[in-house]
Every structure is written in C-alpha cells, then in structure tokens.
N, C-alpha and C positions, 0 to 999 in steps of 0.2 A: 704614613701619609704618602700621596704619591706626587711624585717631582716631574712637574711637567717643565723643567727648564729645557731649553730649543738644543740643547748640546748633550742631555740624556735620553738619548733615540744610539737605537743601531743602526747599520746601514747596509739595504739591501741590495747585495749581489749575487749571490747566489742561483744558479739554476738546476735544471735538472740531474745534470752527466757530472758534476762537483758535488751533489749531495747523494748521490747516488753510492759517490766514490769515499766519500768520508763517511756513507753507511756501512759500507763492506770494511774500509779501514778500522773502525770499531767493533764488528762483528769478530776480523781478522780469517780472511782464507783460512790460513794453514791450520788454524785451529780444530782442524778434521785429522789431522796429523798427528798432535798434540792428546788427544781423546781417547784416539783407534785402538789402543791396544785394551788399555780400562774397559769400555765398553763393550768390546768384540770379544770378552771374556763373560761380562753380565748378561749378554745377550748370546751366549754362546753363539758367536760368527754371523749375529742378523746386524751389523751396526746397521748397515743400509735400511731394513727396515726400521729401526729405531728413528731413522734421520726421517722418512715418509710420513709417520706419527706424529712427529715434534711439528713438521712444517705443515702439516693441515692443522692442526693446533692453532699453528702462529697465526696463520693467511687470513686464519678468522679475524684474530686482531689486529694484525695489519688492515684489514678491511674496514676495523671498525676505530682505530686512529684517523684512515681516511679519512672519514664523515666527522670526528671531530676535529680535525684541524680547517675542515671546512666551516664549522659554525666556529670557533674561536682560535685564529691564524696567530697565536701567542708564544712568546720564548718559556713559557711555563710548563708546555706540554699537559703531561697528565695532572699535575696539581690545578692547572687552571682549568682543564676540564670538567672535574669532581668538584671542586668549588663553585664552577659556576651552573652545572647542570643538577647540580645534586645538594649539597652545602657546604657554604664557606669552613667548619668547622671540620667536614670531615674531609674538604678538599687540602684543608693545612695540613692532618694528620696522614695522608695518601701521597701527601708531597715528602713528608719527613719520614714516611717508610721508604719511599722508590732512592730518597739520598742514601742511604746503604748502599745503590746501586751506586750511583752517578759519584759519591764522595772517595769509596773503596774499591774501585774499581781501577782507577789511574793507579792507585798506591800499587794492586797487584801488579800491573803490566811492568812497572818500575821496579818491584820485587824479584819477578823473572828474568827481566831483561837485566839487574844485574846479578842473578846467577849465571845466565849462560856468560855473559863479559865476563865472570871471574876464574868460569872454569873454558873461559878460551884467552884470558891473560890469567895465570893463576898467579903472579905475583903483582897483583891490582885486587885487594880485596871488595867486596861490592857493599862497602861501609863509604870508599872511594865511588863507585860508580855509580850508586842509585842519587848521589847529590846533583852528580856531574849530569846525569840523564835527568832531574828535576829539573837544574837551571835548565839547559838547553830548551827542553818543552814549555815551559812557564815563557820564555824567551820569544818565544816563537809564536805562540797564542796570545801575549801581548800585542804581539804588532797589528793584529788583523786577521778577519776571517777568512782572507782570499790569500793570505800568505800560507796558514795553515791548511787551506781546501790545496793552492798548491804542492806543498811539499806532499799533502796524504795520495792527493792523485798519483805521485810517481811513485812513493812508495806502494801504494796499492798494485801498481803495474809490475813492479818487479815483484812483489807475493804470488802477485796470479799468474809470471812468470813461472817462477821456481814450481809452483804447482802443477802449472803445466809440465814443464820440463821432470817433474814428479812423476806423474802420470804418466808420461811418453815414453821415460825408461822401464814402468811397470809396464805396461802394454807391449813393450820390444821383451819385455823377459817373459811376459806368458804365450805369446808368439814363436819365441825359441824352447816354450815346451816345460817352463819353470810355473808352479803350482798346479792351475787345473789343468793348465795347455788350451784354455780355449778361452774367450771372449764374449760367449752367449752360454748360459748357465744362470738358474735362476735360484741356486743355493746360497746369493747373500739375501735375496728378501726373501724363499720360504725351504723349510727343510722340513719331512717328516716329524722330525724332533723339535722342531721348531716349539717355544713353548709361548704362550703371552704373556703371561707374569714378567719374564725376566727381560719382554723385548719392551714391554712400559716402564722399567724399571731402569733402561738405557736410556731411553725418550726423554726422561726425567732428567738423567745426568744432560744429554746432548740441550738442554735448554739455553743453557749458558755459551753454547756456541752461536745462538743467536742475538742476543743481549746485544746491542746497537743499531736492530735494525727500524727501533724507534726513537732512536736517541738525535735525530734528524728533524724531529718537529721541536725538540730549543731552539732551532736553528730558523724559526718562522722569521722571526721580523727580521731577518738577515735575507732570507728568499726573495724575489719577484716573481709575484703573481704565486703568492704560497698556497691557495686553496684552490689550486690547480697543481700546483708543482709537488706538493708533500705528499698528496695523496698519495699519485702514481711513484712517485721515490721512495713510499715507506714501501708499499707490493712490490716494486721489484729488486728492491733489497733483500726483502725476506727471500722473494721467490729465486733468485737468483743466489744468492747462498746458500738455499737449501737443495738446489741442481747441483750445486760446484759440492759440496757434501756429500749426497747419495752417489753421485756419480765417482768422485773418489773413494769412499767408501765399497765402492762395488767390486771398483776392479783391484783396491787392495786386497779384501779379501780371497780373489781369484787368483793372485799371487803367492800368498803365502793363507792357505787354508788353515792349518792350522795354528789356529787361535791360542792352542795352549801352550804352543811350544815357546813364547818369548821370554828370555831372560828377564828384561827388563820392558813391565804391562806400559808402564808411565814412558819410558824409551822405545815403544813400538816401532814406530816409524821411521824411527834411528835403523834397529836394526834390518826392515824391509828395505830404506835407502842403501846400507851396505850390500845387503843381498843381492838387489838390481843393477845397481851402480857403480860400486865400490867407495872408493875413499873422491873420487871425483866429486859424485851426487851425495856425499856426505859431508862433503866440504859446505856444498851450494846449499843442500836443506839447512845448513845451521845458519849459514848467512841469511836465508830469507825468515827464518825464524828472528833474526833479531832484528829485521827490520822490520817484521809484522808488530814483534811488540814495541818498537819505536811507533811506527804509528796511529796503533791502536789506542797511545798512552797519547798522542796528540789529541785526537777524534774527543778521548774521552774528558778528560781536561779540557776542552773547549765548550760540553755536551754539560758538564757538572756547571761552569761558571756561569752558564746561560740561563740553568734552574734557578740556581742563587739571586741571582739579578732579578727573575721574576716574584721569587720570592719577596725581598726586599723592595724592592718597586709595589709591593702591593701592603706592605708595612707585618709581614711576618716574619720576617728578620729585622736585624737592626741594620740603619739608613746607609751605613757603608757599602752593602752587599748592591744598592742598587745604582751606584756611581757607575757614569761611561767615560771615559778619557776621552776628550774633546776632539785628539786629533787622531787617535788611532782608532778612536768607536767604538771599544772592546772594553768590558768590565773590569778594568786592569785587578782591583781589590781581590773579588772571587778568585783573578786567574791566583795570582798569586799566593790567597789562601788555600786551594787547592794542590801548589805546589807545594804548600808547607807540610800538609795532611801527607802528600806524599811521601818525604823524606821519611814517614814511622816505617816506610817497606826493607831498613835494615834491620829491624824488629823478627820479620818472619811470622808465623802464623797465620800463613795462606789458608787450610782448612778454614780456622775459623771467619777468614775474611769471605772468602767463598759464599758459605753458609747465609752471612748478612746479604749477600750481594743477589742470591737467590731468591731471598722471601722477599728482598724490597722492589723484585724485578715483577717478580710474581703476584705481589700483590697490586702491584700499577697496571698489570696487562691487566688484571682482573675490573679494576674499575674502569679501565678505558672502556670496556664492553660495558660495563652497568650503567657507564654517563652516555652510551647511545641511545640507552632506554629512556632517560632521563631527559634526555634533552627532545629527543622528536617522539618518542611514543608517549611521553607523559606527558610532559611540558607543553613540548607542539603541537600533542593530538594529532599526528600523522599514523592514521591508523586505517588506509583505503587498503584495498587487498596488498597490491606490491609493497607499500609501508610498513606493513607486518612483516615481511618479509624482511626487509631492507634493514628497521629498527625494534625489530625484537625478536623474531626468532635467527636471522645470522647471527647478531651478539649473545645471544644468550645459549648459543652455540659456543661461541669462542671462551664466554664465561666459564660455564661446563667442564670445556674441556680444561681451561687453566686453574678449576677447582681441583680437577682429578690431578694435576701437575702440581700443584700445592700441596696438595695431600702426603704426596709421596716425600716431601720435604722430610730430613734428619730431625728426631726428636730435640738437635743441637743448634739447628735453626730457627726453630720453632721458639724456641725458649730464647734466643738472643734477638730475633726480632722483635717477639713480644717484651720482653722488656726495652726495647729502643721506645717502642709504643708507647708502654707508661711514660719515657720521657717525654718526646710529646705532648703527651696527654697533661702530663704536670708544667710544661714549659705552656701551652696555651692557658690554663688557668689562672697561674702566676707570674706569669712576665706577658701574653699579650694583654690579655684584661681583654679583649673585646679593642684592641688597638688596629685591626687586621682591617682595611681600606674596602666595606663590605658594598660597599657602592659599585664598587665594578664587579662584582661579583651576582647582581640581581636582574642585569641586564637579560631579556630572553629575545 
C-alpha cells in the first residue's frame, strides 16, 4: 500500500554538476587502471578499442533512460519503468534482477577497499576494516543526499586528479622516448592482427566499468527539475567516462606496448606507475585508489537504498523498506540494511559477486530500451517518421547490442542469475499474492 503521509517524500536538491559527480563516483575513474592489464591481454593490446564498443553500446542506453526518466521522474528507476510501460509483473521481476546490481555492488567496493587497507596496514586485518568502512558510509548516507553528493564531489576530484597526474607522467615518459616514443600511433585501436573476437570479448569485461552511469535516475525525486536534469547527467556520465577510458587506455598502451610482459595482469597499472613514476606515482596511484573505492561504495549505497524505498513504497517489499526519516529525508532502514548486506565482503568471493552484478546490470539496460518501445511506440503511438526513430529503432539498437553483451555472460552467471529469478518468481507468487500497489502502475 502506498503511504502518502506529508513526511515520506524526499527532498529535492540536487542539480546537474552533483549528479553528474556522484555518476562518475559510482562508475569510479580509475577503474581503467584497475582492468588494463586483463583486458590488454584479451584483447591483445586493443583495450582502447574495446572501450569505443562498450560506449557506443552504452550511449544507446543512456539515450534511451533519457526519454524514460522523462515520462516517469521516479526513485525506481528501471523497475518503475518496465512496470509501468510494460507490466507490473515483470516490472517487479526486472527490479529484483538489476538488485544484484545495486545490493552487491557496495559489498564489492567494501571488499576491495579492505584489501588494499590491509595490505597498506598489514597488521589491521580487513575482518577489522570492511566494518569500520560500513559504519562510516552507512553514517554518512544517513544524514542526507547533499552530505553525500558533497563528500563524492571531492573525492571524485582527487580520482580525476590522480588520473590526471597518471596520465601526465605517462605522456612525460613516452616523450622521453619510453615505449613507442611517440603520441600519435593508431596501434591501440587498430593493428594488422587485430582480431574481432577477442576485442568483443574485452567490451564485455569493460562493461562493468560503466555500471553507475545510471544508477543516477534513483536519485529522481531527489533532483530539480529531473526531466530536464537526468537526461543530459545520464549522457554525459556515460560519454564522459568513456573519453577519460579510451583516452587512458590509449596512451597506456603507448607506454608500455607490450601487453605481455606484466607480471602481475590484475597489478598492471601498479607496474606501468612504477615504471613512469617510481615509488612517488606509486605511492599517489594507491591513494587514489582507495579513495575511489571509498566513494564508489558511497554513490552506490545511496543508488541501492533509493530502489528499495521505491520498491516498498509501491508495496513490493515489506512497508519498512519505504520509511523516510522525518528530519534527514533519507530512507534510514534501506541505508542501513545495505550496510548490513555489506559487512558479508569479509567473506570474499568477488568472482562470484561479479558475475551476479553483471546479469542484473545487463538485464536492466536491456529493458530500459524495451520500456521506450513500450511506452511511446506502443502505448503512445508515437509512430510519425522522426518517432520511429527516436522510440524504436535507436532502442532497439541499444537493445541489440546489450543482447550481444549478455550473450557473451560466463555460463556462471547465467546459472546464478537465473536462479535469483526463480526466487523472484516464487517470492511474487507466494508472498506478494497480487499485494503490489498496481494503481500507480496503469497510469499512461
């Protein structure tokens, strides 16, 4: 049932240049860093074109979240999209795959972030640190969405700092004649040997470096003037992460060509910062690495508690999930339960959190493009020549191409999404009963 009391509303502050920054903070800059070396071996030395693939991919879907945050400016995102353009039914089960994303996603960054804290204090096990980094974030997304857009703003500034500063020492070392010695070379997006197989097969992995760059439309009834402002902040999220990517990507590999000689594929980056920098730039890369996944784990913790609320608020969770604390305005319950989902990241088993966090990503971008068919080409009968355009063949573009990006999903994901599904699928039969608030849901 939905609870319209005057004190369960959020409150909209937000504008463009804050949600823009809590996109990229989610996304995480340096997360090009983190990849480079995995990839630049799958792709033998194309990562850059891998990143070019992935982000004409995305741009579709960023495009086509636009046009739905403009017909429904909700903290639901894609579950209230598919529910309400498509049906209530499979709009619940498209919300309870994408939580894969939004639930396991904070645990990873909390996972990471207390390995590097353990192996830069090694006598502070990260059994000790991933609690200490729960409270602290749970703490802080409690109080408010402008407390957390602040603190991500600064930390986002010092990533794209360190990145910079990345970058600047890579460009000063192939200037002084270190890898190709030169600056204009087009053997990171094409080489004779260049193969396609294995540069879609990087595309695939690099997906996950975008993952955030819609995680900005929970953040609707938090907005003003949201069907103006989400549009253009989800495109230039994506489009802007995906330049600060290829463009690093590029001149990494112009630096150190070859791809196969790193020790450590997962420590690439590590060992290119030694290379250009020394112990200086290796100092700085680790710092901004742990600040990136400090704030990533903010971004995403506030992105997960925002689904839940809309969940519960429309009676597909139970009524707790869609409480507002009176004075901070902020779903204290979710935050908190999210923090608790957290604390499982001294568990370990990042593969298989991955894996979840992939198919439920994948399969939301997928319906965000099917609910633009749904809503203005079916629904609306917006079908004049430019409407064609606009609401079915761009989406079904974007569609397409996130079928082919699903595709390529581990037989390991595949099997652990789908059975997430069956739960679902058994949790609406037997516990909602048909309890789901379908009245807001009919509106066209």
């Amino acid at each position: 049932m939905k609870n319209d009391a005057s004190n369960n509303q959020l409150k909209r502050t937000l504008t463009l240049i804050p949600l823009v920054l809590i996109g990229l903070a989610y996304m995480d800059p340096l997360v090009v860093l983190d990849t480079y070396g995995v990839v630049a071996q799958v792709t033998k030395g194309h990562v850059a074109t891998a990143y070019v693939a992935i982000l004409v991919a995305l741009l579709f879907t960023a495009y086509s979240y636009g046009k739905m945050v403009k017909a429904y400016p909700s903290a639901g995102s894609i579950f209230t999209y598919t529910q309400k353009s498509i049906h209530p039914t499979v709009g619940f089960l498209v919300g309870w795959a994408v939580l894969l994303d939004y639930l396991f996603l904070p645990m990873v960054d909390l996972a990471i972030g207390g390995v590097f804290l353990s192996a830069a204090f090694p006598s502070i096990p990260i059994t000790v640190w991933v609690p200490i980094l729960a409270v602290i974030i749970t703490t802080i997304n409690i109080f408010g969405i402008q407390l957390t857009a602040a603190i991500t703003s600064l930390f986002v500034t010092f990533q794209t700092l360190v990145l910079f500063v990345f970058v600047g020492f890579v460009i000063h070392g192939i200037n002084e004649g270190m890898g190709m010695a030169t600056l204009l070379s087009a053997d990171p997006f094409y080489t004779a040997q260049m193969e396609l197989s294995p540069v879609l097969a990087g595309a695939s992995i690099l997906c996950i470096s975008f993952l955030g760059f819609d995680a900005v439309t929970t953040l609707s009834e938090e907005t003003i003037n949201p069907t103006k402002t989400l549009p253009r902040a989800i495109f230039l999220i994506a489009l802007l992460g995906g330049v600060m990517f290829i463009g690093t990507s590029y001149v990494l590999q112009l630096v150190h060509p070859d791809f196969t000689s790193f020790k450590n594929t997962d420590a690439a980056a590590l060992e290119i910062a030694v290379f250009v920098g020394g112990s200086f730039l290796k100092a700085f890369f680790l710092s901004g690495t742990i600040v990136a996944i400090f704030s990533a784990s903010l971004s995403a913790h506030a992105s997960a508690s925002r689904l839940l609320y809309a969940m519960g608020r429309e009676g597909a969770l139970p009524k707790p999930f869609a409480y507002i604390h009176p004075k901070y305005k902020t779903p204290v319950f979710n935050i908190v339960f999210i923090g608790a989902i957290s604390l499982t990241a001294v568990l370990g088993e990042l593969e298989i959190i991955y894996s979840f966090i992939s198919f439920g990503a994948l399969l939301g971008f997928l319906f965000v493009n099917l609910s633009v068919i749904a809503h203005y080409f079916i629904r609306g009968k917006k079908r004049a020549r430019g409407d064609v355009i606009r609401y079915l063949i761009a989406p079904s573009i974007g569609a397409l191409l996130i079928l082919w990006l699903f595709s390529s999903l581990h037989t390991t994901a595949m099997l652990l999404g789908g059975g997430w599904l069956v739960i679902g699928i058994l949790y609406t039969v037997f516990v909602l009963k048909g309890k789901v608030d379908y009245s807001l849901t009919l509106d066209r």
